[in-house]
MIDOSE-1310 file (N, C-alpha, C; in nm, 2 decimals, decimal comma, always signed):
residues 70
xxxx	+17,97/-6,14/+2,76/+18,01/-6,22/+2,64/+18,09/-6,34/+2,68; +18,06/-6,43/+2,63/+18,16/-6,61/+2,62/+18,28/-6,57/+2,55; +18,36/-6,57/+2,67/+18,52/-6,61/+2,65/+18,55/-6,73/+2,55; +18,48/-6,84/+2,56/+18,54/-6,95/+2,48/+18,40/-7,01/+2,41
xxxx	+18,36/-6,96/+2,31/+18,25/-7,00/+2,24/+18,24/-7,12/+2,20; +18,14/-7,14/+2,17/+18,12/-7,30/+2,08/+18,10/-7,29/+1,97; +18,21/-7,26/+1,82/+18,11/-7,24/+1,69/+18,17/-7,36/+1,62; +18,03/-7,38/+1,58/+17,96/-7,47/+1,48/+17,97/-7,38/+1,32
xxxx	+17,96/-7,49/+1,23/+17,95/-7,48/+1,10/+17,74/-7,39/+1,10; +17,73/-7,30/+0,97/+17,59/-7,29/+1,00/+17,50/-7,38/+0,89; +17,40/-7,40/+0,93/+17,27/-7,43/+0,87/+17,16/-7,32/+0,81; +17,19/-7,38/+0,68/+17,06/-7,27/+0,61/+16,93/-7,33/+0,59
xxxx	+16,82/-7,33/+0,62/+16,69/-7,39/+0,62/+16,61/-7,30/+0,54; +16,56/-7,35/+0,43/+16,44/-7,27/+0,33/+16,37/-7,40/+0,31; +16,24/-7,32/+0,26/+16,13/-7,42/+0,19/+16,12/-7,51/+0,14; +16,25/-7,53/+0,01/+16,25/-7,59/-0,04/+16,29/-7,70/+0,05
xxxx	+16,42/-7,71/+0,16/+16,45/-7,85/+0,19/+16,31/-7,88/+0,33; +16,22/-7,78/+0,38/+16,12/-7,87/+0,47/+16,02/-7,92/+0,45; +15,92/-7,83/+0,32/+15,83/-7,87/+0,25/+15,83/-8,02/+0,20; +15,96/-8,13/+0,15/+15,94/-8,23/+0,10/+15,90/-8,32/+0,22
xxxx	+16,01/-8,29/+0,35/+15,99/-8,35/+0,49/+15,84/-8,36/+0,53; +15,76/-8,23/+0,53/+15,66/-8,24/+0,60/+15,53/-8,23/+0,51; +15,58/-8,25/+0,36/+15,44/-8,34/+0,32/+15,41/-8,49/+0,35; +15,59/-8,53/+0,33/+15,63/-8,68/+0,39/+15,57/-8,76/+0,49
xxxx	+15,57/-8,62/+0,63/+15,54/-8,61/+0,78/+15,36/-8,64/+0,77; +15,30/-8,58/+0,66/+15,15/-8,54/+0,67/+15,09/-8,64/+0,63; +15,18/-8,72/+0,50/+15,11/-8,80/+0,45/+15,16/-8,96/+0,53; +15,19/-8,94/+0,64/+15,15/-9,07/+0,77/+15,30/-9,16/+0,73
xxxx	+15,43/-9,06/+0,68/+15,56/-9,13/+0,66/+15,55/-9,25/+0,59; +15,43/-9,23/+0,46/+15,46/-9,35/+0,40/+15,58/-9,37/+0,30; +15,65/-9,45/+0,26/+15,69/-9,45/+0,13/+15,83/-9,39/+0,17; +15,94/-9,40/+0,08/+16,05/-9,33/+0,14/+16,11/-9,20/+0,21
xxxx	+16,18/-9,23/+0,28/+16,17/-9,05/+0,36/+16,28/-8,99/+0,26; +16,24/-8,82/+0,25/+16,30/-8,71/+0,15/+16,47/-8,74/+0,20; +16,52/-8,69/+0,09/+16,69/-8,70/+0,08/+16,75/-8,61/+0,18; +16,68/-8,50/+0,21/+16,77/-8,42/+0,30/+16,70/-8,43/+0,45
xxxx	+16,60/-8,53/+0,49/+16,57/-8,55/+0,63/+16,71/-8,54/+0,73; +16,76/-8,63/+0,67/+16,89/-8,66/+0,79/+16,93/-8,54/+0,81; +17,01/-8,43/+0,69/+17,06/-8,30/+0,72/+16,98/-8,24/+0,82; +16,83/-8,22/+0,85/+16,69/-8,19/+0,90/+16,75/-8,24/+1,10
xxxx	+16,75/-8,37/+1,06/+16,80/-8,46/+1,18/+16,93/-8,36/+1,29; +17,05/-8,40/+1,18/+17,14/-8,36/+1,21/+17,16/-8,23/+1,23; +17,10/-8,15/+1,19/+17,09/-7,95/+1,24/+17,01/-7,97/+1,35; +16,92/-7,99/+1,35/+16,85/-8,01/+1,52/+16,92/-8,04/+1,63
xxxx	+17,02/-8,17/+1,59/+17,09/-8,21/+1,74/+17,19/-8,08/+1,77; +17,25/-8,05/+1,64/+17,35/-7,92/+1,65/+17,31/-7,84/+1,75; +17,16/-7,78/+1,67/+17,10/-7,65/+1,75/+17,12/-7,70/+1,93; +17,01/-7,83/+1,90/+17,00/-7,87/+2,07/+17,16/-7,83/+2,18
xxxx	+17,26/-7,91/+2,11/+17,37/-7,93/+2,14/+17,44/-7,80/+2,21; +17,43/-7,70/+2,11/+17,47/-7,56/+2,09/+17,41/-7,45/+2,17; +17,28/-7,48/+2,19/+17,20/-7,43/+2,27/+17,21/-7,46/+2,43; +17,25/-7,59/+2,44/+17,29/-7,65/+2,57/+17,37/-7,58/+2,63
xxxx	+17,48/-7,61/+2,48/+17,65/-7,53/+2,56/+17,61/-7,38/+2,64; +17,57/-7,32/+2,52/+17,58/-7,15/+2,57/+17,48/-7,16/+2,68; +17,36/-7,19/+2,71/+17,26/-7,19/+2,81/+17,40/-7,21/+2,98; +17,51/-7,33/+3,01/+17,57/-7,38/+3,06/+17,66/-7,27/+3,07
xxxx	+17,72/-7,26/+2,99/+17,85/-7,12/+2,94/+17,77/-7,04/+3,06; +17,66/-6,97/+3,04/+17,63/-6,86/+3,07/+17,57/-6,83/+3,19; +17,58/-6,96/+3,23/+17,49/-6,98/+3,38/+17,62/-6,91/+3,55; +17,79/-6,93/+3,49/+17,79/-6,88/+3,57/+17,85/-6,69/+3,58
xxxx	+17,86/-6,68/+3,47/+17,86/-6,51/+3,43/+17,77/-6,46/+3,47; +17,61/-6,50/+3,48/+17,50/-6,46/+3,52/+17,51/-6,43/+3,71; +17,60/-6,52/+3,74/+17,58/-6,57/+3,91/+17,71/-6,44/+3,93; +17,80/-6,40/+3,89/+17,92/-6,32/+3,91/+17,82/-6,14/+3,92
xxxx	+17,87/-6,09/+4,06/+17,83/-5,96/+4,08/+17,86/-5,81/+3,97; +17,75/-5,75/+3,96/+17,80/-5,60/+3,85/+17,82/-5,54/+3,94; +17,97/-5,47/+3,91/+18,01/-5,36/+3,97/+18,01/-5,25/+3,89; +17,97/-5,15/+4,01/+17,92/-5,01/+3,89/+18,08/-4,97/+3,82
xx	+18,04/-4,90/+3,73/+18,17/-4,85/+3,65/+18,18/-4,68/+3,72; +18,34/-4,67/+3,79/+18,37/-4,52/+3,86/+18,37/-4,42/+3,72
């Protein structure tokens, strides 16, 4: 387990906020983009970001030896 986590605020994603994005996306980004794209934007870099850290975090706990338990 990470001694010093990384938390983030969470993101809830349902239908309602992707469906307007990706009729937007289908119909060749004409016309103005949906109101909550940017929130869309902005939770992505999070995840990326977040995903980075712990991937990094975890790289050297992985390299540290298991010693059996007496």
């Amino acid at each position: 387990m990470n001694s010093n986590p990384l938390i983030t605020s969470g993101l809830t994603i349902g239908a309602a906020d992707l469906v307007p994005t990706v009729n937007w996306a289908l119909e060749g980004f004409h016309g103005t983009a949906p109101s909550n794209l940017s929130a869309l934007i902005a939770g992505g870099i999070v995840l990326v970001l977040h995903a980075g850290y712990n991937w990094l975090a975890s790289r050297p706990a992985a390299k540290q030896p298991v010693t059996p338990a007496q």
